[in-house]
C-alpha positions, 0 to 999 in steps of 0.5 A, spaced: 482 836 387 487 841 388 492 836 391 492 832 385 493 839 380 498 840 385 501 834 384 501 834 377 503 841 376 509 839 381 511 833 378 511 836 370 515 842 373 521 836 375 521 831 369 519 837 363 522 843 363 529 844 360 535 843 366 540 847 364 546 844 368 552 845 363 552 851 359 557 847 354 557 848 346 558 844 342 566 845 340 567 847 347 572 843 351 574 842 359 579 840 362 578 833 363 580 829 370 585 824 370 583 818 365 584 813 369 580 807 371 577 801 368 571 805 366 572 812 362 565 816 364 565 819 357 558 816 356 555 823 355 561 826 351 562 827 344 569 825 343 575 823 348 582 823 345 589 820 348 596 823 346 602 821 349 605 826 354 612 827 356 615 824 349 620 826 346 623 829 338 623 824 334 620 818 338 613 816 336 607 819 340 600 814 341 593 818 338 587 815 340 580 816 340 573 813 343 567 816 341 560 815 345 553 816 340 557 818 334 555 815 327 556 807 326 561 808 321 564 813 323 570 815 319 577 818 324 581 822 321 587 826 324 591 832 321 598 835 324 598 843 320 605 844 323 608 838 319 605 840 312 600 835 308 602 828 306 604 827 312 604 820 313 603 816 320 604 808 323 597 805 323 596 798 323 603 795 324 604 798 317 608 805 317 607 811 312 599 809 312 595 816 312 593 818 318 586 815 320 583 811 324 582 811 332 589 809 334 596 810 331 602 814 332 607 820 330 612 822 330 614 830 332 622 831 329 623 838 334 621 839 340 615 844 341 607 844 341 604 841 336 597 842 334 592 836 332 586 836 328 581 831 329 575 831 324 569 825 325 565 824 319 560 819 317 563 815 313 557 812 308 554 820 308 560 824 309 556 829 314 561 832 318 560 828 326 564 833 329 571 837 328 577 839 335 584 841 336 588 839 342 595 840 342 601 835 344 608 838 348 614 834 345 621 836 348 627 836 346 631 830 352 627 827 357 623 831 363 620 825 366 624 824 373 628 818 373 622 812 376 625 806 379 623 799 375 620 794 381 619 787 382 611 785 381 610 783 388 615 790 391 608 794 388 604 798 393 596 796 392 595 802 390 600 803 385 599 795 382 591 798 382 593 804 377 597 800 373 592 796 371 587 801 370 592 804 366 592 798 362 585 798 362 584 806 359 589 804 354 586 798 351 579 803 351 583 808 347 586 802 342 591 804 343 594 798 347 592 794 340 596 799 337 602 797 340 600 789 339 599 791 332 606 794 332 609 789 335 607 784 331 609 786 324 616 787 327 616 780 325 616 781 318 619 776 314 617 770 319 622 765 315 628 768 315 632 768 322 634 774 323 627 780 323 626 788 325 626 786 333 627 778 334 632 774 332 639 779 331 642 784 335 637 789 335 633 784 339 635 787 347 635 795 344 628 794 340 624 792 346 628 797 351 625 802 346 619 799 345 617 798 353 619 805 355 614 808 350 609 804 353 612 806 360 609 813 358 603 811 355 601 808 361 603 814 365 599 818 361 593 814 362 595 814 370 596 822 370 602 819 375 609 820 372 611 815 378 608 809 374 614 804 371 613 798 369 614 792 374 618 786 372 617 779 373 623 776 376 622 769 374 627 765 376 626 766 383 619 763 382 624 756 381 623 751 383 615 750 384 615 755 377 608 753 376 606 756 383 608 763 381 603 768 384 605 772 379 600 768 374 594 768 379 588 773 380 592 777 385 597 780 379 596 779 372 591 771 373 592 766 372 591 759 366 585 759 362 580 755 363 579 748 359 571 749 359 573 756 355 577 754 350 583 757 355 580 762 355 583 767 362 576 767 366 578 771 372 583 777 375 585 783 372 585 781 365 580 776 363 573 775 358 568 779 361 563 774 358 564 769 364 560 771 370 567 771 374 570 776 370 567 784 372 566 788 366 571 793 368 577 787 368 574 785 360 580 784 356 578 783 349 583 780 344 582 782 337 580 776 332 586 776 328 591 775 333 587 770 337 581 773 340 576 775 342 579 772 349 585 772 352 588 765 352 593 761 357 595 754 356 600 753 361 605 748 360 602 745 354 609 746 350 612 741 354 618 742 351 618 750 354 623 750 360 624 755 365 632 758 365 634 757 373 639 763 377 644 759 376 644 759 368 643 766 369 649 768 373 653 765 369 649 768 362 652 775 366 658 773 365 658 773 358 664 778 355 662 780 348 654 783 346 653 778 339 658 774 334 657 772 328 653 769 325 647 775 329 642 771 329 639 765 332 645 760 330 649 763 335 652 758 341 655 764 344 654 772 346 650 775 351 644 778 347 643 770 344 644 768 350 639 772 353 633 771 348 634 763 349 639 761 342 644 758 347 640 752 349 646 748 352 649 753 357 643 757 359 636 755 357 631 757 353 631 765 358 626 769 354 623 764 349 622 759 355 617 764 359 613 765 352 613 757 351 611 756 358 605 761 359 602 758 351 596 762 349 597 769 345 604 769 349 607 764 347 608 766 340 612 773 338 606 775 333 601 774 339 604 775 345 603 783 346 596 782 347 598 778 353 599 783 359 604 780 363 609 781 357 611 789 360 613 785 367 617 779 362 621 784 358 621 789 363 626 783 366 629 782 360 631 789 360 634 789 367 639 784 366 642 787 360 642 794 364 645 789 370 650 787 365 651 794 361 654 796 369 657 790 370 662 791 364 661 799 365 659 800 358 658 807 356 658 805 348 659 800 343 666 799 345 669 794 349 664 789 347 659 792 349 654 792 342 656 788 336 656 790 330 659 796 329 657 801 323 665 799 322 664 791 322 666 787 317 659 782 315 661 779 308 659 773 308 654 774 314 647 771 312 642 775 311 647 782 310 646 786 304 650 791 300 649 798 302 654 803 298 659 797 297 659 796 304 656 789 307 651 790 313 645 788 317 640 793 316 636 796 323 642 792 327 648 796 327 649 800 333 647 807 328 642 804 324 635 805 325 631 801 328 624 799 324 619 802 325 622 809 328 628 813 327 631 810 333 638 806 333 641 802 339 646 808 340 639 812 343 637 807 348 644 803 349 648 809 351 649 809 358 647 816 359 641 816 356 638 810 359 640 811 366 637 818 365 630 814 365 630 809 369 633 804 375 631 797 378 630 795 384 632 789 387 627 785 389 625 786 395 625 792 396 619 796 398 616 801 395 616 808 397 615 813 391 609 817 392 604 819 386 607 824 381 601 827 377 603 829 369 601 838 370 602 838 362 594 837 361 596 837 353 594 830 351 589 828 355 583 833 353 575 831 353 570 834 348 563 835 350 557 837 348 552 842 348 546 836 349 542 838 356 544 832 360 539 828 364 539 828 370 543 823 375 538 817 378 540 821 385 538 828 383 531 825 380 530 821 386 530 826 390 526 831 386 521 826 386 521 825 393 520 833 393 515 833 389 510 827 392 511 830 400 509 837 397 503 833 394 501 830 401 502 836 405 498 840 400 492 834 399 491 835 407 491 842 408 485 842 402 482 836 406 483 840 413 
């Protein structure tokens, strides 16, 4: 009888007093580890927020939020106390929107330390969930070390790992939605030939800003500076296109499978709902940009044609950036050429890749969903930095860039009067580009990019070793002051405990 009340007192000292392990309050925060990997352990915690590092004044810094246990309707607002009220920020693809919601972006104009306010209500009662501050650092010019862009297959298995889990948090944050989202209304007036980012001049510029924003998204996510995007050279997967292992499980997968409705099953970036996609590789799409799956249909245009080395050698050669009429009626130019207007001379290039892959990737709207996009435009963006060295461009001078703020567009379509003056709004070298306050001349000056970034040729093995972030502003976790339970291994062992203490006290009473 002694033994059993000893086993009972044993087991009840365990499993119902209070285990003060973590002596957190409820506005407390902590350091938090890097937020990589496919799964965030933020399951105990109140909030985790994301914040752009190492951005620079007058480009635009990611916010994002995941709450774990909080209201269903949970309402996200955030506040910039430095920059005033009325603040407006870009959420859902839509710029001057207020800045709530679990993903967006903001732009800093100075550099310095911004601090943010995040407030979590519940929307249907309003009761106040929780309130946090974290700062972000904005600089004035670039501090990120000069990365090297590699090719897909060049990458290290750990370096491909950590791209993918940084993919992986970014989606979790929603902030890879948000980009999608962004890139999607770039589109704007589908109907007209020329838009904010595709069919005009700004086509090469537009991406390089925006893939270099995701580039440092993405090593915020990795806590590692070293990350780049890799590109995808495409056209050395000629002539056997389709065996690429650039679209099989190894890198990005492969095609979707028919019983899915095409729906990409398997690899890094694949439906969850299958048995032969891990959880941790879940790649949901929203509804409205053709979700809930990633969706992949190769060659199902037949008319999608992949553009040979030859045609690309001889795009290279092309003298001037654009020509009139800057849209995607031109039968001559580099920029035209490259994004796949000139089908006569140089193939489909960047349209034909898009049109190939089908699914989400094969329209504009759509196709930022699809991860492999990053390694396609990153390839885009290696040609036209190849071919800005080539002719030694520094500016918009000796064809290097078209048009010029100067340039003479009466009669252009699409041109409208500004002062007097007939221009193409968000596509002349100075213009701001929509939606940020960035022109071409801030990312097509050779000073500046090739401050950022070079490519490598393919082939070339990759040496960089990990270059983590020390600016841990940006990246902060909030936990709260709940008594946490104790891990299955702890308690297992407690219990271990307890049950051998039982049994050498039940035999020494029956001793």
């Amino acid at each position: 009888m002694r033994a059993c009340r000893t086993l009972v007192l044993i087991l009840c000292s365990i499993f119902f007093s209070p285990l003060q392990l973590c002596n957190a309050s409820p506005t407390s925060k902590r350091s938090a580890p890097p937020l990589s990997g496919p799964v965030l352990a933020i399951d105990s915690d109140k909030l985790a927020v994301f914040a752009t590092r190492n951005q620079m004044a007058g480009w635009p810094v990611a916010l994002g939020a995941v709450l774990r246990g909080g209201p269903e309707n949970a309402s996200i607002t955030w506040a910039f106390p430095q920059l005033g009220p009325g603040v407006t920020c870009t959420a859902n693809g839509t710029v001057g929107e207020p800045c709530t919601g679990p993903a967006l972006d903001i732009v800093f104009p100075t550099a310095g330390q911004y601090t943010v306010n995040l407030t979590v209500t519940d929307a249907l009662t309003a009761q106040l969930f929780t309130s946090q501050a974290f700062a972000v650092n904005v600089t004035e010019a670039n501090t990120v070390p000069t990365g090297t862009r590699r090719e897909v297959r060049d990458l290290t298995t750990t370096q491909w790992e950590t791209f993918v889990q940084a993919a992986h948090v970014l989606k979790t944050f929603g902030v890879w939605d948000h980009m999608g989202r962004l890139h999607s209304s770039a589109m704007q007036d589908m109907s007209k030939a020329r838009t904010a980012a595709h069919g005009g001049p700004s086509f090469l510029p537009w991406h390089r800003a925006f893939i270099r924003i995701v580039e440092l998204n993405l090593q915020t996510a990795a806590n590692d500076m070293s990350i780049t995007l890799p590109y995808w050279d495409w056209t050395a997967d000629q002539p056997d296109f389709a065996s690429t292992p650039i679209l099989t499980n190894k890198y990005f997968g492969g095609n979707g499978t028919a019983s899915d409705n095409m729906a990409v099953t398997s690899g890094p970036f694949c439906d969850a709902s299958v048995s032969t996609c891990p959880s941790f590789n879940d790649w949901p799409v929203p509804v409205e940009f053709g979700g809930p799956k990633l969706v992949r249909n190769f060659f199902a245009d037949k008319g999608a044609a992949i553009s040979t080395q030859a045609q690309m050698d001889a795009l290279m050669q092309e003298e001037a950036y654009d020509a009139p009429p800057y849209d995607d009626n031109n039968s001559a130019g580099y920029r035209a050429g490259m994004e796949g207007w000139v089908l006569d001379v140089y193939g489909e290039m960047h349209n034909g890749i898009h049109r190939w892959l089908g699914g989400q990737f094969s329209m504009i709207p759509t196709s930022f969903f699809d991860p492999v996009f990053v390694a396609h435009h990153s390839n885009i963006d290696r040609h036209w930095f190849q071919w800005q060295a080539g002719k030694g461009c520094v500016d918009w001078t000796n064809g290097c860039y078209a048009p010029s703020d100067n340039a003479t567009l009466d009669g252009i379509p699409g041109a409208v009067q500004v002062n007097g003056t007939w221009r193409l709004p968000g596509h002349q070298w100075s213009d701001h580009m929509w939606p940020w306050g960035l022109a071409p001349k801030d990312v097509a000056t050779a000073s500046i990019y090739t401050t950022w970034y070079v490519y490598a040729a393919r082939g070339t093995p990759s040496m960089d070793a990990p270059l983590p972030i020390l600016d841990t502003l940006g990246a902060t976790e909030f936990v709260s002051s709940a008594t946490p339970r104790l891990p299955p291994y702890m308690f297992l062992g407690l219990m271990g405990v307890a049950i051998t203490v039982s049994i050498v006290a039940f035999l020494g009473v029956s001793s």
